[in-house]
SEKEZA-498088 format. One record per residue: residue in three letters; x, y, z negated of N, C-alpha, C in turn; residue number from 1. Coordinates in Angstrom, 3 decimals. Layout:
N
{pt ALA; {X; Y; Z}; {X; Y; Z}; {X; Y; Z}; NUM};
...
% end
This chain:
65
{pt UNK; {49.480; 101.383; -86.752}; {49.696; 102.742; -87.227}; {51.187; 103.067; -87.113}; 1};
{pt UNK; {51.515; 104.089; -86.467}; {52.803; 104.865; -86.360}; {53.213; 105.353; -87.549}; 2};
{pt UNK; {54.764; 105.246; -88.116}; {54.783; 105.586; -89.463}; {55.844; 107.148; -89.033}; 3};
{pt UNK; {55.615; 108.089; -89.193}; {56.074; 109.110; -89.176}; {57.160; 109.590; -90.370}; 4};
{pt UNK; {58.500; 110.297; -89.948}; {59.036; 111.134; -91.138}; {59.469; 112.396; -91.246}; 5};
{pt UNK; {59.707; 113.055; -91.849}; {60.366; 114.242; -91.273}; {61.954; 114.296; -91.756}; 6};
{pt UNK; {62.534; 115.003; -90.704}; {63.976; 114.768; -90.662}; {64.948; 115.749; -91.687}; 7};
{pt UNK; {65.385; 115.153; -92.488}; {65.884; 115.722; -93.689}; {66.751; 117.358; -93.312}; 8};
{pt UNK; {66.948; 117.147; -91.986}; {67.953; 118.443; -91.827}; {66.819; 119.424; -90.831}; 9};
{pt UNK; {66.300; 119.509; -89.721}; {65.319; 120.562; -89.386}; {64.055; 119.882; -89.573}; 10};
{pt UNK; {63.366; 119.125; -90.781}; {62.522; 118.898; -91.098}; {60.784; 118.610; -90.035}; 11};
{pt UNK; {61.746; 118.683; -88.746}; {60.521; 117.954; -87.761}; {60.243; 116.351; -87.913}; 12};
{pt UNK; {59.017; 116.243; -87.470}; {58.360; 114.477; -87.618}; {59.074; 114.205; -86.630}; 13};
{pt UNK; {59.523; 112.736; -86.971}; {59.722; 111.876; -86.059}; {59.603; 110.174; -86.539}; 14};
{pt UNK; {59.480; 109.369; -85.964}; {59.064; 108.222; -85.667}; {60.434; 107.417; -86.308}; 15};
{pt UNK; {59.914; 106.868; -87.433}; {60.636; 105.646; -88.597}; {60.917; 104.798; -87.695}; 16};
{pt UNK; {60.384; 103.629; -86.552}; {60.393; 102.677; -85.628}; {61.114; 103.023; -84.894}; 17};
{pt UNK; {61.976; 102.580; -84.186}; {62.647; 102.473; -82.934}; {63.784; 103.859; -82.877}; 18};
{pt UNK; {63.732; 104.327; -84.265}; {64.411; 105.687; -83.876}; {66.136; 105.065; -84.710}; 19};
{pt UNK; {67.197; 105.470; -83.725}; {68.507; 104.967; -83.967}; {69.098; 105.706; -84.830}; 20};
{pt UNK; {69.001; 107.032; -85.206}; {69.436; 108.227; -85.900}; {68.300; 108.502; -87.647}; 21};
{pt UNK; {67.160; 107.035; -87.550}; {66.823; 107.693; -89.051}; {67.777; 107.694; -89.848}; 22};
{pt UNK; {67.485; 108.412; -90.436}; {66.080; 109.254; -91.121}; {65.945; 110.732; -90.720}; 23};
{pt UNK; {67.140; 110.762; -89.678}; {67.041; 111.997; -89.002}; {66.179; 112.194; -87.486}; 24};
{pt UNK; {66.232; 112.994; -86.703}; {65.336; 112.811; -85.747}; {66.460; 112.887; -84.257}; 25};
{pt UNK; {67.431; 113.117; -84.542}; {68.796; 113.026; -83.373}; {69.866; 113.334; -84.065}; 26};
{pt UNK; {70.674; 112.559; -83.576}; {72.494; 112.736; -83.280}; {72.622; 114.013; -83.913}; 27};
{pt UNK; {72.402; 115.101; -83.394}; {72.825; 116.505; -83.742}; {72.300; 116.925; -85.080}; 28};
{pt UNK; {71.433; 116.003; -85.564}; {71.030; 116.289; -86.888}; {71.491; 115.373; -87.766}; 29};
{pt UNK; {72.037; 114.571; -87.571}; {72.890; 113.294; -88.150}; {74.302; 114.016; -88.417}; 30};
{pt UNK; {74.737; 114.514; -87.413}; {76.040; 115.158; -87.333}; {76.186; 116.449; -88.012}; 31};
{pt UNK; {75.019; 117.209; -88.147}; {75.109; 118.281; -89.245}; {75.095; 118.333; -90.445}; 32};
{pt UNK; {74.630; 116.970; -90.948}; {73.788; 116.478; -92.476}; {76.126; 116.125; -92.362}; 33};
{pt UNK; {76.222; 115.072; -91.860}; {77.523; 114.965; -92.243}; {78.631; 115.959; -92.623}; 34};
{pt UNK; {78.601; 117.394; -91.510}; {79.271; 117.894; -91.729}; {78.763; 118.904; -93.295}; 35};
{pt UNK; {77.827; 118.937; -93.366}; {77.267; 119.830; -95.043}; {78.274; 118.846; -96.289}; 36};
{pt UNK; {78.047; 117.286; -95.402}; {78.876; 116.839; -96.579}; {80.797; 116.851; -96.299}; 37};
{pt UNK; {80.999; 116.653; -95.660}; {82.218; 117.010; -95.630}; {82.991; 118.315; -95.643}; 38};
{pt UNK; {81.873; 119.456; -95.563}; {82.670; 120.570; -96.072}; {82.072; 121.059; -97.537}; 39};
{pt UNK; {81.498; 120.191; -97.807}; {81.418; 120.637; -99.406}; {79.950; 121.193; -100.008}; 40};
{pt UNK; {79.613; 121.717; -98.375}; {78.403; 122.257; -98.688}; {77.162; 121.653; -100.328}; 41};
{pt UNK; {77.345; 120.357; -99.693}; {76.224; 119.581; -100.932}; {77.039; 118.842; -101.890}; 42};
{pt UNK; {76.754; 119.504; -103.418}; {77.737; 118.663; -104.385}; {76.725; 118.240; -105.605}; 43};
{pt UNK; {77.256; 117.453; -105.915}; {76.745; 116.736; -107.004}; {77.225; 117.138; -108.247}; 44};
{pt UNK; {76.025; 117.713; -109.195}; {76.657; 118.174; -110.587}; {76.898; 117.477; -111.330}; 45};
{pt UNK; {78.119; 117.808; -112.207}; {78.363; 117.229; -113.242}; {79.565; 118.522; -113.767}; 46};
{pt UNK; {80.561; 117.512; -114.853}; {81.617; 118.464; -115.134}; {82.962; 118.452; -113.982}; 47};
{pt UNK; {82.902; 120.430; -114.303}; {84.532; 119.776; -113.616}; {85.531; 118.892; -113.584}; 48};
{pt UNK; {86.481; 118.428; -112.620}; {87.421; 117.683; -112.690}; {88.680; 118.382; -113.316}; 49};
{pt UNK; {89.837; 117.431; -113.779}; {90.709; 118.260; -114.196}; {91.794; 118.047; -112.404}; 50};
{pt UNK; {92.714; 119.400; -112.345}; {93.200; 119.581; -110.857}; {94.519; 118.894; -111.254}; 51};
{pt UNK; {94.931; 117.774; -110.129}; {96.340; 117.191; -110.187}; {97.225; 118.098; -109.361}; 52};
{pt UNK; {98.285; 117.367; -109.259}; {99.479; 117.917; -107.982}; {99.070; 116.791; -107.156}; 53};
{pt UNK; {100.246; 117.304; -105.901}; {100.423; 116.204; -104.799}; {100.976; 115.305; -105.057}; 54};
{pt UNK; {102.025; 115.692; -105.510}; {103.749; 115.146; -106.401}; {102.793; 113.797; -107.311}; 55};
{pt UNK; {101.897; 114.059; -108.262}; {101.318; 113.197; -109.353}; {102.200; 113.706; -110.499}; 56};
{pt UNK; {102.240; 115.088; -110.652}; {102.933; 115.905; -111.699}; {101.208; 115.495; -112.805}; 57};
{pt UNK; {101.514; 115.746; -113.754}; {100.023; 115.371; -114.647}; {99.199; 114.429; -114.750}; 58};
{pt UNK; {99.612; 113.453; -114.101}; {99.062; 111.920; -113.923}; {99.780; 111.388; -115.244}; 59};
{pt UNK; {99.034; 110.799; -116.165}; {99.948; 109.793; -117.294}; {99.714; 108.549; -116.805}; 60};
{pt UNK; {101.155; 108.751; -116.253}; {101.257; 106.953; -115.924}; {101.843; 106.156; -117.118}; 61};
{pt UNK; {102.619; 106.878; -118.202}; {102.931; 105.860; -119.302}; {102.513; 104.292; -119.489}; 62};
{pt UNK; {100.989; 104.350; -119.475}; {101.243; 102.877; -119.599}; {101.344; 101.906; -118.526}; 63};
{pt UNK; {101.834; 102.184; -117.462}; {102.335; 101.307; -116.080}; {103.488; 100.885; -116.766}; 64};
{pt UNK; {104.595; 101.571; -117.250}; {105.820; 101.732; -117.590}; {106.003; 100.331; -118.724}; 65};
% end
């Protein structure tokens, strides 16, 4: 029995076995799922963060010191 999945980003079946790109069904859908995550698209809730500087202005480093 062929185990079939569908591909998380254009949601066509494709073949769990022998396929190099699961759980997606190609490259170009591998490469889109990445870029959703690297531009932010998909986030994970929780609470906001608090915003630093570049500098590390608001960082308490005190107890390094």
């Amino acid at each position: 029995m062929r185990k079939e999945v569908r591909c998380p980003t254009c949601r066509r079946l494709t073949p769990w076995d022998g396929n190099a790109y699961r759980p997606f069904c190609s490259e170009r859908c591998k490469l889109r799922d990445l870029g959703n995550w690297a531009s932010e698209h998909y986030r994970i809730p929780g609470p906001p963060l608090e915003e630093t500087s570049a500098d590390g202005a608001g960082d308490d480093d005190s107890e390094l010191h």
